[in-house]
C-alpha positions as CSV (number, residue, x, y, z in Angstrom):
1,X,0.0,0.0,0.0
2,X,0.8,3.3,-0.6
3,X,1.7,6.4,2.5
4,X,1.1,9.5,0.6
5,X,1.8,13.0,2.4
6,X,-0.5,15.6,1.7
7,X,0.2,19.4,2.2
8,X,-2.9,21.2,3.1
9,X,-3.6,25.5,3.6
10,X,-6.8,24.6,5.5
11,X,-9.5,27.9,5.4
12,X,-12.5,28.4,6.3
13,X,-16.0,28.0,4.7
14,X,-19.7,27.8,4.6
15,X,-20.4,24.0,5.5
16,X,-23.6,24.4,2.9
17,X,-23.8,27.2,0.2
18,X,-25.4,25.7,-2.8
19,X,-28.8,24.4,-3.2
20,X,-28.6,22.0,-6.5
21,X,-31.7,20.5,-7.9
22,X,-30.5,17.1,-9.3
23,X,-30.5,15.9,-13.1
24,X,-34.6,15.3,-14.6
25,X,-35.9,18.4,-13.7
26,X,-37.1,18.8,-17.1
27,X,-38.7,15.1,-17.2
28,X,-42.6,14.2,-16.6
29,X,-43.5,12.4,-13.7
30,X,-45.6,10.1,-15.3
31,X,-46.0,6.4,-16.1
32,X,-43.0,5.2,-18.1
33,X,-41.0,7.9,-17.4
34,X,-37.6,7.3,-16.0
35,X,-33.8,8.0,-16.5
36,X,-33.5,5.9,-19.6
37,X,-37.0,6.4,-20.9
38,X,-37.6,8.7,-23.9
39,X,-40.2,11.3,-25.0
40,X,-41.1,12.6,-21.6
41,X,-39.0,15.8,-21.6
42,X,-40.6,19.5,-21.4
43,X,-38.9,21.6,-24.0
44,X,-39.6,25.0,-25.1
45,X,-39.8,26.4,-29.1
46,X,-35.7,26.2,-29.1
47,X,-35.3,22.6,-28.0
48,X,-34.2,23.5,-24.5
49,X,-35.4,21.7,-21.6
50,X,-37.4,23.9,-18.9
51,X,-38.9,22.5,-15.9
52,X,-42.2,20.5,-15.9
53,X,-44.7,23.1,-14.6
54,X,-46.3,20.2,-13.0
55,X,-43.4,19.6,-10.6
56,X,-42.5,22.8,-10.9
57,X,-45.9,25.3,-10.9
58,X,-43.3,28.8,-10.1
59,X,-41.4,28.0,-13.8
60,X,-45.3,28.5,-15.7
61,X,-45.2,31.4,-17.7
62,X,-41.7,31.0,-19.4
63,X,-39.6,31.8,-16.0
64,X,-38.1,28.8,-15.3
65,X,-35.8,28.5,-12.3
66,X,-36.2,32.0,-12.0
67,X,-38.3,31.8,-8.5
68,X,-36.8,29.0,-6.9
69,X,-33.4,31.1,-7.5
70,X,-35.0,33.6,-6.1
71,X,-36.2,31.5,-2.7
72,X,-32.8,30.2,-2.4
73,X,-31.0,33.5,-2.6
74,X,-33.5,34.9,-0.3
75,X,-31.8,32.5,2.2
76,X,-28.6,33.4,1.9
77,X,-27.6,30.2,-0.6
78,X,-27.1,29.7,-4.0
79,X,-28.7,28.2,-6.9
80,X,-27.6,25.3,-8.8
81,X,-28.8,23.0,-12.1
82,X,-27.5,19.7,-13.0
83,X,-27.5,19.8,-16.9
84,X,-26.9,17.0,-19.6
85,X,-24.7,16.8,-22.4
86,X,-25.5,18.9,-25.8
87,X,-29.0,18.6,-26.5
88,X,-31.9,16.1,-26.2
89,X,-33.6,13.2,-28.2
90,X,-36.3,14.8,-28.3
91,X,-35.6,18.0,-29.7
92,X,-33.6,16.3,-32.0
93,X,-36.9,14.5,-33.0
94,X,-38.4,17.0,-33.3
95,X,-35.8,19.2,-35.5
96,X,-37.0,22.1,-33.2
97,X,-35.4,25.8,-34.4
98,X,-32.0,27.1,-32.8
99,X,-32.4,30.9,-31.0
100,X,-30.3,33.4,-32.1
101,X,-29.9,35.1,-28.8
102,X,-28.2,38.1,-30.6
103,X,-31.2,39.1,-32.6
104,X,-34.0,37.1,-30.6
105,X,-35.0,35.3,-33.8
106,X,-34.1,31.7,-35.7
107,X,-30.5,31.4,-36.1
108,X,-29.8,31.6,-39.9
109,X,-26.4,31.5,-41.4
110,X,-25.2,30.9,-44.9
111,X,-28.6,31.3,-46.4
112,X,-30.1,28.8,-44.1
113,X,-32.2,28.3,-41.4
114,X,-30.4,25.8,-38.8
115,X,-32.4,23.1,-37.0
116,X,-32.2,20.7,-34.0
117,X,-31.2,17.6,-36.7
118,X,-28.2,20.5,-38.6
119,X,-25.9,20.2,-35.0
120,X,-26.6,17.1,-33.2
121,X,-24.3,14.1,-33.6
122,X,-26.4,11.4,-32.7
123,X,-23.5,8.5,-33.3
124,X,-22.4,10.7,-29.8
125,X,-25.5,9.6,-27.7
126,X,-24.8,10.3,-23.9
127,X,-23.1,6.7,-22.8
128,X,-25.4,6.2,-19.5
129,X,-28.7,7.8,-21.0
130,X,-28.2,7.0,-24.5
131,X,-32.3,7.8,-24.9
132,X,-31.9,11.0,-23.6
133,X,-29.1,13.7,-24.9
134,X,-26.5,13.5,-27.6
135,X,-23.5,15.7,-28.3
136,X,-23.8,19.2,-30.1
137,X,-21.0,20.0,-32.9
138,X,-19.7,22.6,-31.2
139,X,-17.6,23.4,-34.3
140,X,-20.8,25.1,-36.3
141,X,-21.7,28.3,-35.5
142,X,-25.8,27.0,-35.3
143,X,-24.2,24.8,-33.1
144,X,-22.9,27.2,-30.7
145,X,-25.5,29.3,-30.9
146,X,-27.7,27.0,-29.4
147,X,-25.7,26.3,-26.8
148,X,-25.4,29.7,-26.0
149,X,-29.0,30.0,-25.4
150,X,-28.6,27.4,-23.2
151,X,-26.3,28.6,-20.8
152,X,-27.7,32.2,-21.4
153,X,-30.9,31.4,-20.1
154,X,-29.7,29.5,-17.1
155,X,-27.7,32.9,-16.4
156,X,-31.4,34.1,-16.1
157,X,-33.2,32.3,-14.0
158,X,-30.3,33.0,-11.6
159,X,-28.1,30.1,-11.7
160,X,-24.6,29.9,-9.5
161,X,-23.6,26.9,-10.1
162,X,-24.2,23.9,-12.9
163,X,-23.5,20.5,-12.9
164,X,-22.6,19.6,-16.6
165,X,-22.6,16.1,-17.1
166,X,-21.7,13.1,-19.8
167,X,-19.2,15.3,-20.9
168,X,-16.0,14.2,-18.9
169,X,-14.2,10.7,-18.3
170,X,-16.1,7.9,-20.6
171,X,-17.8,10.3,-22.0
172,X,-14.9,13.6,-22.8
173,X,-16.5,15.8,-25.3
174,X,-13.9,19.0,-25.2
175,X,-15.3,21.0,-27.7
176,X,-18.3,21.2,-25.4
177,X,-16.5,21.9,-22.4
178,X,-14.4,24.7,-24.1
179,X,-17.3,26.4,-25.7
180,X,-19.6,26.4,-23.0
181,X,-16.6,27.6,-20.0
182,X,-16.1,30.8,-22.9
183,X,-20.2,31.3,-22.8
184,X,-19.6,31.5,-18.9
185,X,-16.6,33.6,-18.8
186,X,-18.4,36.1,-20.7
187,X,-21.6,36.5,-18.7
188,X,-21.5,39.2,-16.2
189,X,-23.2,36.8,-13.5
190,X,-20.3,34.5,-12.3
191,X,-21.5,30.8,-12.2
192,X,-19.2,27.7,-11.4
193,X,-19.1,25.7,-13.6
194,X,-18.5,21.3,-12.6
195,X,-18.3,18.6,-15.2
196,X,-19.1,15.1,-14.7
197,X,-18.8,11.8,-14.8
198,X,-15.5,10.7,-13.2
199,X,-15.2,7.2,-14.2
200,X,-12.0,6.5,-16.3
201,X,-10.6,10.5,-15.5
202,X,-7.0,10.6,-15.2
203,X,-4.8,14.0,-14.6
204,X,-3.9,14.2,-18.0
205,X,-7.3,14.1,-19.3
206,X,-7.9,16.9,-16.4
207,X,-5.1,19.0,-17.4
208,X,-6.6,19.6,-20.7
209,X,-10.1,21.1,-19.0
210,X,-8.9,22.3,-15.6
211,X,-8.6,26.2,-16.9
212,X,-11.8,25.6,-18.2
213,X,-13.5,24.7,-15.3
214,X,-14.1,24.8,-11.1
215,X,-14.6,20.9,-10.5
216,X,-14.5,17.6,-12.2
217,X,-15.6,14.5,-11.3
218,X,-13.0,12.0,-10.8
219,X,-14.0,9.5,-9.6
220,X,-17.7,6.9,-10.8
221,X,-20.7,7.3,-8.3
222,X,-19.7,7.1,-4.5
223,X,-22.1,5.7,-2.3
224,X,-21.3,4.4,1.4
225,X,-20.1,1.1,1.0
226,X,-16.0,1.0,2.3
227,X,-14.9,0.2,-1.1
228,X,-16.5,3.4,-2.6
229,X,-14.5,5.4,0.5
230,X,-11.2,3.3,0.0
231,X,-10.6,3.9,-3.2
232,X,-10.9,7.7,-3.0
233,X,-7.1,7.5,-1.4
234,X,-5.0,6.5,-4.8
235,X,-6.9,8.7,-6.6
236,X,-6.5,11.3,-4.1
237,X,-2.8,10.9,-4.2
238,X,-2.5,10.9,-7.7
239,X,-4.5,14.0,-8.7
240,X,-2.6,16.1,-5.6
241,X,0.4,14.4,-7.1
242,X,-0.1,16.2,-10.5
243,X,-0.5,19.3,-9.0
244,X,-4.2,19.3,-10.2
245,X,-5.5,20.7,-6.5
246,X,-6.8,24.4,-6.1
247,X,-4.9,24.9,-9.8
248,X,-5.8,27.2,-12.4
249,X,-9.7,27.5,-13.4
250,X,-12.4,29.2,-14.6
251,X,-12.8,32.2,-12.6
252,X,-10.6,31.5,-10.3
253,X,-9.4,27.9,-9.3
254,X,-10.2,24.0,-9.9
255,X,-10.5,20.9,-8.1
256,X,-11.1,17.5,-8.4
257,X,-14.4,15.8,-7.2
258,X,-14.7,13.0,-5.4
259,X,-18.2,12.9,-5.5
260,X,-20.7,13.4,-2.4
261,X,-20.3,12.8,0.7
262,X,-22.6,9.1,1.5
263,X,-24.2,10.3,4.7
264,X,-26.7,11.0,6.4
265,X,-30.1,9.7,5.1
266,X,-30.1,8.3,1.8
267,X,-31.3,6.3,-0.5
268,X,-30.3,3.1,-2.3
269,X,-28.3,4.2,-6.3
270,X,-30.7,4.8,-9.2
271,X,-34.0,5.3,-6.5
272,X,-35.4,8.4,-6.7
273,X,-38.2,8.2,-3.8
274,X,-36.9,5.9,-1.3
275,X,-37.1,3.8,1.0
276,X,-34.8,6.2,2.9
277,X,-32.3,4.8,5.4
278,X,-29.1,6.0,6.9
279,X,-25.9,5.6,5.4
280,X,-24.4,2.0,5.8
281,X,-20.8,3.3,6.7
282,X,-20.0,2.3,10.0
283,X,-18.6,5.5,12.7
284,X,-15.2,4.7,12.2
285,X,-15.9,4.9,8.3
286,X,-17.2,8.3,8.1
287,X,-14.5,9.4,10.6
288,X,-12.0,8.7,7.4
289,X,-13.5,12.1,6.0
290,X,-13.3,13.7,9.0
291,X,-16.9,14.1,9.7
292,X,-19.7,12.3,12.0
293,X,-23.8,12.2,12.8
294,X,-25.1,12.9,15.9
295,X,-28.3,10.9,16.9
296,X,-30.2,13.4,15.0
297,X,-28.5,12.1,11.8
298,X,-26.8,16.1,11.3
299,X,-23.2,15.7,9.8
300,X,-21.1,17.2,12.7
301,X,-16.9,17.3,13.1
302,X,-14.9,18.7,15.1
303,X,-13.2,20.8,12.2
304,X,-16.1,21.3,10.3
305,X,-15.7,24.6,9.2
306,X,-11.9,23.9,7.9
307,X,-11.6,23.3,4.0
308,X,-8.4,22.1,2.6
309,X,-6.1,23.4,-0.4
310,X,-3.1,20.4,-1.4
311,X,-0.3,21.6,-2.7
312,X,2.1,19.1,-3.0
313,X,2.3,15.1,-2.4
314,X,5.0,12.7,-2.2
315,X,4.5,8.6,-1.7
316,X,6.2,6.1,-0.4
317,X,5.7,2.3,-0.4
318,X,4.5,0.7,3.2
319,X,2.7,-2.2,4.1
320,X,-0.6,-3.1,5.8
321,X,-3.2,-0.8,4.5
322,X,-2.3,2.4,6.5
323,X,-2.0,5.8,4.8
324,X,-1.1,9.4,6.9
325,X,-2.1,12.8,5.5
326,X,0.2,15.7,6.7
327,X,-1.1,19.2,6.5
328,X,0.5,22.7,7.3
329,X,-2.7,24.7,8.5
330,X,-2.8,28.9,7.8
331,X,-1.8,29.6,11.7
332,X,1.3,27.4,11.9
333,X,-0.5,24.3,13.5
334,X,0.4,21.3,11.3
335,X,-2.3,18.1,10.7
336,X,-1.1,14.3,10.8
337,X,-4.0,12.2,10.1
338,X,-3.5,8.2,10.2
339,X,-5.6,5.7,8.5
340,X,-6.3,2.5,8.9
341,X,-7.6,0.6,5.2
342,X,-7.3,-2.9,6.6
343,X,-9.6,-4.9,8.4
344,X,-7.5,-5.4,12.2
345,X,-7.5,-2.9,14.5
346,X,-3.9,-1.4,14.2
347,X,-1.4,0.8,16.3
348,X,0.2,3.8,14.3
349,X,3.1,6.1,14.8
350,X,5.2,8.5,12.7
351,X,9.0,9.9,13.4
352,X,8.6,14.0,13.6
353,X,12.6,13.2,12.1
354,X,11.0,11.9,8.5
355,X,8.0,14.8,8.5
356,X,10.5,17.4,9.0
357,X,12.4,16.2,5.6
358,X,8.8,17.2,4.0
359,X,7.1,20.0,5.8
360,X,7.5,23.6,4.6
361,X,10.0,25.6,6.5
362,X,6.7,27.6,7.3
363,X,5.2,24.6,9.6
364,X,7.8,25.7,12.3
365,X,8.9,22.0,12.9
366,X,12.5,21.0,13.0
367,X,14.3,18.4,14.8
368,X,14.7,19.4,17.7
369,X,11.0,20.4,17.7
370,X,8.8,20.0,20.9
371,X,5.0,19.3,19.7
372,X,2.0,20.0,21.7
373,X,-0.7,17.9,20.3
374,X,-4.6,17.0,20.6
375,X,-6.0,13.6,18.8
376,X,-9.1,15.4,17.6
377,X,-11.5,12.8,18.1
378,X,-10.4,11.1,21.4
379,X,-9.5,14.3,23.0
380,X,-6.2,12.7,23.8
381,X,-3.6,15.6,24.3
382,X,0.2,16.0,25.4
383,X,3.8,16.8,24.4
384,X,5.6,14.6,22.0
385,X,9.2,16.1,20.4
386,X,10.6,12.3,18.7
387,X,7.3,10.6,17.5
388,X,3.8,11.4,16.8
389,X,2.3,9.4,19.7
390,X,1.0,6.0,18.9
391,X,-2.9,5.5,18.5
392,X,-4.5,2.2,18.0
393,X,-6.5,2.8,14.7
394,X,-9.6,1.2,14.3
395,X,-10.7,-1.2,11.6
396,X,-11.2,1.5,8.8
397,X,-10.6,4.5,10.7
398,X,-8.8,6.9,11.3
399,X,-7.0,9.5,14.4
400,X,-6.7,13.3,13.6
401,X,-3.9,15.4,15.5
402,X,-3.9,18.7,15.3
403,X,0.5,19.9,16.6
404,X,1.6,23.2,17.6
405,X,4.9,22.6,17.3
406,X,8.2,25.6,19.1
């Protein structure tokens, strides 16, 4: 197994701050209707999908999203869409009209009126909803223009954030990705801007959309089983490894996405009503990303309001299943977090000898350093200048210290 060291700016930040309605918005609750079915999608005169004014009685009327936004802001949160790939079966179908958003008419160019059937690429169906959206050629200008209504119109109803997705890993459509992060770069309401799904991403497929983008999925569908959790770690590593964390993005920065957090009260994959239960990791397991529920099923931690920045990692080969995060935090503590990936209880310890060789000289810790230390989760504290003190590490858990180190 692999110890990886992770170097962490930890800041704070709102624990929730977007509000994100999930992807079928658009889609009819009716008999037959379902993520793979087809022909149940609202769309408007352009082809776009709006929201079905039967779930959705506030969007009659041509407003969309625009009063939910509004609730949500009203709150002191922001607004988010999940959004599909290009544009749907259905408008395709129906060879619906592309808006010119520049003249509020048809798009026309070269003499022709474009259509629905003139930009998508059908051979490019969505791979996990292949009923339901298909790439745009992004290269035509009837093509972009249609996109640009899209994204336009989201800008609109007062959208912060969107959730593009079957446009990264399996299913990479660049062409997409660029045109639609220039769209956003050019409105004057800042929205962030996430592509998904993560299955097959690698850091040199995110280096070529990272600028382009605030967060991308790298990783498939995480739900709380320990293998889901456990697997987070390599790619972890390797994404902090190719300097991919906090680096340049749309806006501002980017970051990889390891997909929700599985806890809480859920539901099972693919059900959309229920039965609801609570997550299946056990305590320990939802210690590993630092957080817990109290018996009223609220995600609590101790260091809760802390969000971490990686800049650097370095690994090294050990055995047994145990992995150690270091982190330098913005007022000179430092982090050492232990986990244990096996299944036996285990006892862990670290030389303060072989974390000095890969600290920043801004941690303050040096070898002849005297560490004041509290195991966040235990409470456990003392002094400790040779080794991190020893903690027995639960089957999959994990022990947080938190050193202030002279």
């Amino acid at each position: 197994m692999l110890l990886f060291y992770l170097f962490i700016y930890l800041c704070n930040f709102a624990v929730l701050q977007y509000v994100v309605v999930d992807y079928l918005w658009y889609r009819r609750k009716v008999p037959g209707a379902n993520a793979t079915a087809h022909g149940f999608d609202v769309i408007d005169e352009w082809g776009r999908v709006i929201p079905d004014p039967v779930r959705w009685p506030s969007s009659k009327g041509g407003v969309g999203f625009t009063e939910v936004a509004n609730k949500v802001h009203s709150m002191g949160l922001k607004f988010g869409i999940h959004v599909m790939r290009g544009i749907s079966w259905q408008a395709y179908d129906a060879n619906t009209p592309i808006l010119d958003t520049k003249t509020g008419g048809r798009f026309t160019a070269g003499g022709k009126e474009w259509h629905a059937q003139d930009i998508g690429i059908k051979e490019r169906s969505c791979g996990w909803m292949q009923q339901g959206f298909m790439s745009v050629n992004a290269n035509l200008e009837a093509g972009r223009a249609f996109l640009r209504s899209l994204y336009e119109q989201y800008a609109q109803w007062g959208v912060d954030f969107i959730k593009n997705d079957c446009v990264f890993g399996d299913d990479l459509d660049k062409d997409q990705i660029t045109f639609v992060s220039e769209v956003l770069q050019s409105l004057q309401r800042p929205i962030l801007y996430s592509l998904s799904p993560g299955t097959s991403a690698t850091p040199a497929m995110a280096k070529d959309v990272a600028r382009l983008t605030n967060m991308y999925r790298v990783t498939g569908d995480d739900w709380d089983t320990w293998g889901d959790v456990a697997a987070h770690f390599d790619v972890a590593r390797d994404f902090a490894a190719a300097n991919m964390i906090g680096a340049q993005g749309l806006r501002g920065k980017s970051w990889p996405d390891l997909d929700m957090l599985p806890l809480g009260w859920l539901t099972d994959p693919a059900s959309n009503e229920g039965p609801h239960r609570p997550s299946k990791l056990t305590l320990d397991e939802q210690k590993t990303q630092m957080w817990e529920l109290n018996n009223d099923g609220a995600l609590v931690s101790n260091y809760s309001g802390l969000c971490a920045v990686v800049n650097r990692a370095e690994a090294n080969f050990v055995p047994n299943g145990l992995r150690a995060w270091r982190a330098t935090g913005r007022n000179g503590e430092t982090y050492i977090a232990f986990f244990n990936l096996n299944s036996a209880q285990t006892t862990i310890s670290a030389n303060v000898a072989d974390m000095v060789k890969t600290l920043p000289v801004s941690s303050g810790m040096h070898l002849s350093t005297s560490c004041k230390y509290r195991e966040v989760w235990s409470g456990r504290e003392g002094f400790s200048n040779e080794t991190i003190p020893s903690m027995t590490v639960p089957v999959h858990g994990c022990a947080l210290f938190v050193m202030n180190c002279a």
